[in-house]
N, C-alpha and C positions, 0 to 999 in steps of 0.2 A: 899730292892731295887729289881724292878724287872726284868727280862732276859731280855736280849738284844735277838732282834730277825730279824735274815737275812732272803733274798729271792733270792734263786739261779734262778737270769734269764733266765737260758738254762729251764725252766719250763713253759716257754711260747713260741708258735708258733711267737711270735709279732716281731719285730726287736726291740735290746736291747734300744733306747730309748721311744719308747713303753710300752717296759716292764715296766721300771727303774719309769715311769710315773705312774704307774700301783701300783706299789709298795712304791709307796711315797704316794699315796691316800688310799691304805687299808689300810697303817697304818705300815708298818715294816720301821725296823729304819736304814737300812744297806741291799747292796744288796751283790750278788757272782755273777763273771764275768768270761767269757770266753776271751782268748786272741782276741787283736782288740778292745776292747771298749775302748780306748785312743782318735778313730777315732771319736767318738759324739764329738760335741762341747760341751764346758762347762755348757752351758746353758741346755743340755739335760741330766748332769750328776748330779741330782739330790739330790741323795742321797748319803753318804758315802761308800766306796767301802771296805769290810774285808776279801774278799778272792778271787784268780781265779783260776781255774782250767786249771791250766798252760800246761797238756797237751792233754784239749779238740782240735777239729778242727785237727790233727798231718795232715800232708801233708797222699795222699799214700805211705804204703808201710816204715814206718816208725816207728818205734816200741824202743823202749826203753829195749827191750829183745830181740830186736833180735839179731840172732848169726852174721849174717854178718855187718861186722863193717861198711858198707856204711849208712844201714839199720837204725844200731843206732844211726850214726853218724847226718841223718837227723832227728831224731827226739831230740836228745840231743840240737841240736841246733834251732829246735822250740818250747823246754822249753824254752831254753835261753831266747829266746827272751820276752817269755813272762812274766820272772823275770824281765828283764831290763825293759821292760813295766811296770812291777807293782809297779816297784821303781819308775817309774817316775807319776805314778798314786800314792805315798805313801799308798800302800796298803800291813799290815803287814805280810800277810800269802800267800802262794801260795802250791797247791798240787798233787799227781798223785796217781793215781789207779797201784794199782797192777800188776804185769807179770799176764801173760794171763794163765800160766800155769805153777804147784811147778817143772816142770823139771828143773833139775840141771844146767845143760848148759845156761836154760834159766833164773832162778834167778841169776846165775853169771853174764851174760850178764846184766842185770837188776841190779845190785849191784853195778858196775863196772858206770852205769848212776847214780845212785841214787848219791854216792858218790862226782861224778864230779859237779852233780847241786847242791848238797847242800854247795860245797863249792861258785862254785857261785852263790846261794841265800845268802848265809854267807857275801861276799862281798857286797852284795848288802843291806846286815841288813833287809833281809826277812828270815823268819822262812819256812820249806820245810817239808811238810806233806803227809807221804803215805798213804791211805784208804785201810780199810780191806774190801774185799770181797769175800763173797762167789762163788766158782765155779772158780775161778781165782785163781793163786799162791800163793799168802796170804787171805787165805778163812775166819781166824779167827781173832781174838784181841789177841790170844796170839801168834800165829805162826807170826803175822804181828810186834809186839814190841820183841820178840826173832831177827827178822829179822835186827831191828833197832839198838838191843841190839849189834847182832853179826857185823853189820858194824861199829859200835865205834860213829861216828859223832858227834858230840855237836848242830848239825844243821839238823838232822833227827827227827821227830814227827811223832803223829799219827793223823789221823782223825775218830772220830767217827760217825758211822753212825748207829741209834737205828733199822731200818730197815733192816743192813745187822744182827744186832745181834739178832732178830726175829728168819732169817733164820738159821743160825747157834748156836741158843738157849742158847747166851750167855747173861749171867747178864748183864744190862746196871750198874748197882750199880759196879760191881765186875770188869767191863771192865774200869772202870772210876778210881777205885783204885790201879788194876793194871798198869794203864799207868802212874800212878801220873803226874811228872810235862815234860812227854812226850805227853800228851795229848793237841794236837794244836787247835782241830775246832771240832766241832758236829751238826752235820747232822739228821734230825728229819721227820719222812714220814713214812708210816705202807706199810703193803702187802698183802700176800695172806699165809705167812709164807714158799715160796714154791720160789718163785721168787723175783725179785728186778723190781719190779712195781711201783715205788713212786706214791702211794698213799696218798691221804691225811689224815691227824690223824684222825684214827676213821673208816678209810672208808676200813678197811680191819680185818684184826686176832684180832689187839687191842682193848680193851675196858678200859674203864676210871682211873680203880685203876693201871692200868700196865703204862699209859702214866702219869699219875699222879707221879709214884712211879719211871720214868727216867727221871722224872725233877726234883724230888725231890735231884736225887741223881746228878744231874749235880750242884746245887744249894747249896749244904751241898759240894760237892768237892772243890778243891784249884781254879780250874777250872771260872775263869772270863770272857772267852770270850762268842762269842753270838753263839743261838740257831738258822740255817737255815735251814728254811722252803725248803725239796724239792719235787715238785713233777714232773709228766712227762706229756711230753705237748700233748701226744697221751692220754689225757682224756677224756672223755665225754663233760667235761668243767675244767679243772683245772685253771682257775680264782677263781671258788668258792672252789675248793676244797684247793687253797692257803690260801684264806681271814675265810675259816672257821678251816683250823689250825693255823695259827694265834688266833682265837677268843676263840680255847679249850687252848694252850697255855697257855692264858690271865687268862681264867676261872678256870684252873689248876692248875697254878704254883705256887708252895708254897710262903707263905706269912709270916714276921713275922719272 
């Protein structure tokens, strides 16, 4: 069988039924959504929807770490919204990026949200996925499921991202099997090994037996859900640089 393969719309300049259109003719089977994409009519929601990025778009001044409880309080409650959103779009995954930064104060702050959404994603029969990133509070794949570990939750995951594990020179194989069945979504784009450039496969540090060899290993893990394509819409062109990771993808992924 072969991967399923999404397109995170925040990867186009376009307005999301634009995109969504965009995406349904190169050929990917599922997009990723930012909060508000409820607002297209049906007719522009083309394709299946497997993830949003529940706290893209946050109001000002709104942080999910931040110390002052106003602070978090409005950004707690524009997740919110965009779980109850994504329940009502039947969209099984929703996630968030890391604290900005490992200070103490401010993963507790940050633990203190994670915990409250994922009860209400839990409610709402959506699963709640943090992203490791480098340069931010949870930089690694192992500091990011320790994190997960030490909050307890039965409704915390991880997100995988093969780009951010370039930069912090972690095995995609070894990230996949330590997360086991905490591993909620995967995220696929190269770089410069220096930055989080969503690049398209190919168009940065990686070369073919390395993207070959973290499909391989998404594909051999327990791991069924799909591969999304991201890149960043400050490209050159990143229409081609989507439609031609999708086609290495295709060309790559193990068979058989």
């Amino acid at each position: 069988m072969s991967l399923h393969v999404a397109f995170c719309l925040w990867g186009l300049p376009e307005d999301p039924a634009v995109a969504t259109a965009f995406a349904a003719e190169a050929g990917f089977q599922s997009v990723d959504v930012r909060p508000g994409y409820s607002k297209l009519p049906d007719s522009e929601r083309t394709l299946p929807v497997t993830c949003m990025a529940v706290a893209h778009l946050m109001p000002d001044g709104a942080l999910l770490d931040a110390i002052p409880k106003s602070a978090r309080k409005a950004a707690v409650d524009h997740v919110r919204a965009g779980i109850l959103e994504a329940q009502s779009l039947d969209i099984p995954d929703v996630y968030l990026a890391p604290p900005a930064t490992p200070d103490a104060e401010a993963l507790a702050a940050y633990r203190e949200s994670a915990l409250t959404l994922a009860d209400e994603a839990k409610r709402a029969g959506i699963r709640l996925g943090i992203e490791h990133f480098p340069g931010r509070g949870l930089p690694t794949v192992r500091e990011t499921l320790d994190f997960i570990t030490a909050c307890g939750h039965d409704n915390l995951y991880m997100v995988l991202d093969i780009g951010h594990n370039q930069i912090a020179g972690e095995s995609v194989a070894g990230s996949i099997q330590a997360a086991g069945d905490r591993l909620q979504y995967v995220h696929v784009n190269d770089n410069d090994a220096q930055s989080d450039l969503h690049l398209g496969l190919l168009e940065g540090v990686q070369d073919e037996a390395w993207v070959s060899d973290a499909l391989r290993a998404v594909v051999e893990s327990d791991y069924d859900g799909p591969v999304s394509v991201e890149v960043n819409m400050a490209l050159d062109d990143p229409r081609t640089s989507a439609v031609s990771s999708l086609s290495i993808i295709r060309r790559l992924e193990p068979t058989g």
